[in-house]
N, C-alpha and C positions, 0 to 999 in steps of 0.2 A: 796055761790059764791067761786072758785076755783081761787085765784091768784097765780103766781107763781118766780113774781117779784116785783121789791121795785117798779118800775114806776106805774104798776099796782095798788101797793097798795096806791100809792101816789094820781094819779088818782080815786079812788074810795073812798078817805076821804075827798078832795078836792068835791069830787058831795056832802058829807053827810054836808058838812059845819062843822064837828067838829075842832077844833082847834089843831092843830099841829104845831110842828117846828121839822127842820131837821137837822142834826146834822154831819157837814161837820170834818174829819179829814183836816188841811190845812197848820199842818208841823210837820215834825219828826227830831227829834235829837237823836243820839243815840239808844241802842235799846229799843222797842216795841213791843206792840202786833199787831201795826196794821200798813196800810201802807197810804200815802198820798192820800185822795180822799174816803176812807171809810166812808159808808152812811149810816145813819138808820133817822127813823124815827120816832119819840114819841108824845103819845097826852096824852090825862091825865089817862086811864087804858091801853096802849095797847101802844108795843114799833116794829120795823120791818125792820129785816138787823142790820147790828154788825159794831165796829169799835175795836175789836177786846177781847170784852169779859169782866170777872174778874172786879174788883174794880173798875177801871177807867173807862167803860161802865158803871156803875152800879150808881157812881157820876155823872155821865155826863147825865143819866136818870134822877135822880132824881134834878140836877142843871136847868134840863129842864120844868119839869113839876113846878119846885118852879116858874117859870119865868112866865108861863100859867097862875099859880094862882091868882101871882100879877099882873099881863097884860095879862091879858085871850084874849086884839085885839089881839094881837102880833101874835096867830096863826090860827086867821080868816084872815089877809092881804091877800087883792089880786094884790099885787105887790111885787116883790122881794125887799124884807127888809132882812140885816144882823142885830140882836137882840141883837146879845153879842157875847166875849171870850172866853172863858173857859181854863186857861191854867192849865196845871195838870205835877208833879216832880213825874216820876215812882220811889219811893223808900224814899220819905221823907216825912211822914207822911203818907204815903201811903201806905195800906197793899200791893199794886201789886209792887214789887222789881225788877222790867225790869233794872232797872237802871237810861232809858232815860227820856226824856219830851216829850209831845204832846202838840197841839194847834188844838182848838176846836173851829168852827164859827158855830154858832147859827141863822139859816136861818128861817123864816116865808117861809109858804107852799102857792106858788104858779103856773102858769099853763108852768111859765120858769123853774123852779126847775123840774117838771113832766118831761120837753122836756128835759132838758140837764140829766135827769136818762136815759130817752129813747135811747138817740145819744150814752150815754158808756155802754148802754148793747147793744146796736147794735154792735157798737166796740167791744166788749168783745166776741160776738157770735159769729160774723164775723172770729176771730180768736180761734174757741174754738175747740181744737182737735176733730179729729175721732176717733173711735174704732168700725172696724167691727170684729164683733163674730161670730161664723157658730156653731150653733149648738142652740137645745132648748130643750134639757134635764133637770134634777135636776140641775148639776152644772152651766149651761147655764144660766138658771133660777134665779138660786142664786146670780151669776155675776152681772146681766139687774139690779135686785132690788138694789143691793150696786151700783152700776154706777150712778143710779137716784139720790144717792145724789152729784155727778162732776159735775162742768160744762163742760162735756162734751157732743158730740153728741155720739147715738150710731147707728149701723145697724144692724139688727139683722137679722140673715139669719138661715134659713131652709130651707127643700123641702114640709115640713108639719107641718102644722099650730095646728094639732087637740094635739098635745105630753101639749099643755101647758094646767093646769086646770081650770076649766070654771071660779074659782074664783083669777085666778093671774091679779094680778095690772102690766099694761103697763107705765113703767116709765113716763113722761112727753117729758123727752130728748131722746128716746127711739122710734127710726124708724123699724115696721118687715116686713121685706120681704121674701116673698115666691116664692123659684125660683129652678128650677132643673138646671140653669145657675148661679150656686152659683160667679165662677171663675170668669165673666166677672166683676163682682163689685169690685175685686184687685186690685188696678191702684194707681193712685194720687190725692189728695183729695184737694192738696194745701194751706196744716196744717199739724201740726204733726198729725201722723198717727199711730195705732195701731191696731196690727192684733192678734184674740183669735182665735184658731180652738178647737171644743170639739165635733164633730157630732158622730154618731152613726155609723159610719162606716169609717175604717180603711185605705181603698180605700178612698174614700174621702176626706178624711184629708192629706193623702200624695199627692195628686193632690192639694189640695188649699194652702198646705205648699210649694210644687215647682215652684209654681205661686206666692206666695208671696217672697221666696228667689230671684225670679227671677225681681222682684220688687224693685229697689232700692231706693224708697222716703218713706217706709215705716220703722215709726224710733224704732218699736218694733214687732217682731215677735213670739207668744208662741203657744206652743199645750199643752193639757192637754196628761199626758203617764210618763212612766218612762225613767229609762234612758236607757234601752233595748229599748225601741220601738225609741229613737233616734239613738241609733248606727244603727237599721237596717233600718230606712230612710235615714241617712243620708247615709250611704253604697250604698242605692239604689241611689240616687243622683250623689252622685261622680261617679258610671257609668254610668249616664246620662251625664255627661258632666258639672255638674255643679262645680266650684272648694271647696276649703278648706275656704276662704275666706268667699265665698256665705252662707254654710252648719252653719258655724260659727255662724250667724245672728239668727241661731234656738235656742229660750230659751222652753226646754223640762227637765224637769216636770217643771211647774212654781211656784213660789211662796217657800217657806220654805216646807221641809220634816218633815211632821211630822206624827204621829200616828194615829189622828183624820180624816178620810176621811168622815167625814159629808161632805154634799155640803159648808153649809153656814160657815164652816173653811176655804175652800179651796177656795171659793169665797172672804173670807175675805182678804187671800194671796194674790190671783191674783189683786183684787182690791188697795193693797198697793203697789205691783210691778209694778200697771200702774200709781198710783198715781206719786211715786218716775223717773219714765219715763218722762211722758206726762207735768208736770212742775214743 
């Protein structure tokens, strides 16, 4: 069975009848690893979603399953019960040294708990960047696989479908479209928005990077190339009529220079430089 969120998984422990409680972040002072509203969920082998990692997830697991043991109702309720507190000093007695404090509410898994995951991943969706990429080469390739784990959405464009191999995994987040009208997908997406060109052809690229410059809601623009192949598009540009301004918005080569041109290095750059962008 292939889930690929908490509501999901909430929902599917909830059919088994195993007992569970979830495990609500519900104040922060100071700093943290994690932020107000962070959710997981724990039953007595098997834990799902973070409230941000290291020692104080790791008490906060095991604070939970002690609670199962001694009150094993507590995570069969079928109505929304808060179970307990859990307040935790990052840095006194505690290996994790953030500094701050958190407060931790201890819920019983019910079908309100399910629906109010469901409404903030909706929320969360609703607002989760774009990035269309044009190209489905090696580097292309490399990109889609690191992107799968944002939440982001992707679009993936080519003119041909067959470049990718029979055994590549299509992210989750991950839309391909195949279209010799690459250019009309440019626009506004009404999110941040980010643009990768990496295709196979030279022509192409400087067509979907002039349409993207020519784009102003879109809050990152890259091609894969050096810095020679940016002077001589952007030169091309600026006699087109585009200005200094406009040209400016082109991040070429992307990502840190470095010596290693594997794909999945150069993937890894680009995937940090949109990370560092998009939120």
């Amino acid at each position: 069975m292939v889930m690929h969120s908490l509501s999901e998984y909430a929902g599917h422990i909830l059919k088994t009848d195993e007992s569970c409680l979830v495990i609500i972040v519900e104040n922060v002072k100071g700093s943290a690893p994690c932020e107000v509203g962070a959710t997981m969920l724990v039953t007595a082998s098997r834990s799902y979603g973070t409230i941000g990692g290291g020692s104080l997830e790791w008490d906060a697991i095991q604070f939970a399953r002690n609670q199962l043991k001694l009150f094993p109702f507590l995570g069969n309720s079928r109505f929304s019960m808060k179970t307990n507190t859990y307040n935790v000093v990052l840095g006194k007695g505690n290996i994790q040294c953030c500094g701050g404090s958190v407060q931790l509410g201890l819920y019983s898994l019910d079908e309100s708990v399910v629906k109010k995951l469901e409404e903030a991943e909706q929320k969360t969706n609703g607002n989760m960047p774009y990035i269309l990429l044009f190209g489905m080469g090696h580097i292309g390739q490399a990109v889609v696989s690191m992107l799968g784990f944002l939440p982001v959405k992707v679009l993936w464009f080519d003119q041909i479908a067959s470049k990718l191999p029979k055994n590549y995994i299509l992210p989750s987040n991950c839309e391909m479209i195949i279209t010799d009208d690459q250019e009309a997908y440019i626009g506004s997406y009404h999110t941040k928005t980010a643009l990768l060109v990496m295709t196979h052809s030279h022509q192409l690229d400087s067509l979907l990077i002039e349409k993207a410059l020519l784009t102003p809601d879109l809050d990152f623009i890259g091609m894969i190339g050096s810095d020679y192949k940016r002077r001589r598009f952007v030169d091309a540009y600026l006699k087109n009529g585009l200005n200094i301004e406009q040209t400016n918005r082109l991040v070429c080569p992307i990502g840190q220079k470095t010596v290693d041109k594997r794909p999945a290095i150069i993937a890894a750059q680009i995937t940090g430089t949109l990370a560092c962008c998009l939120f």
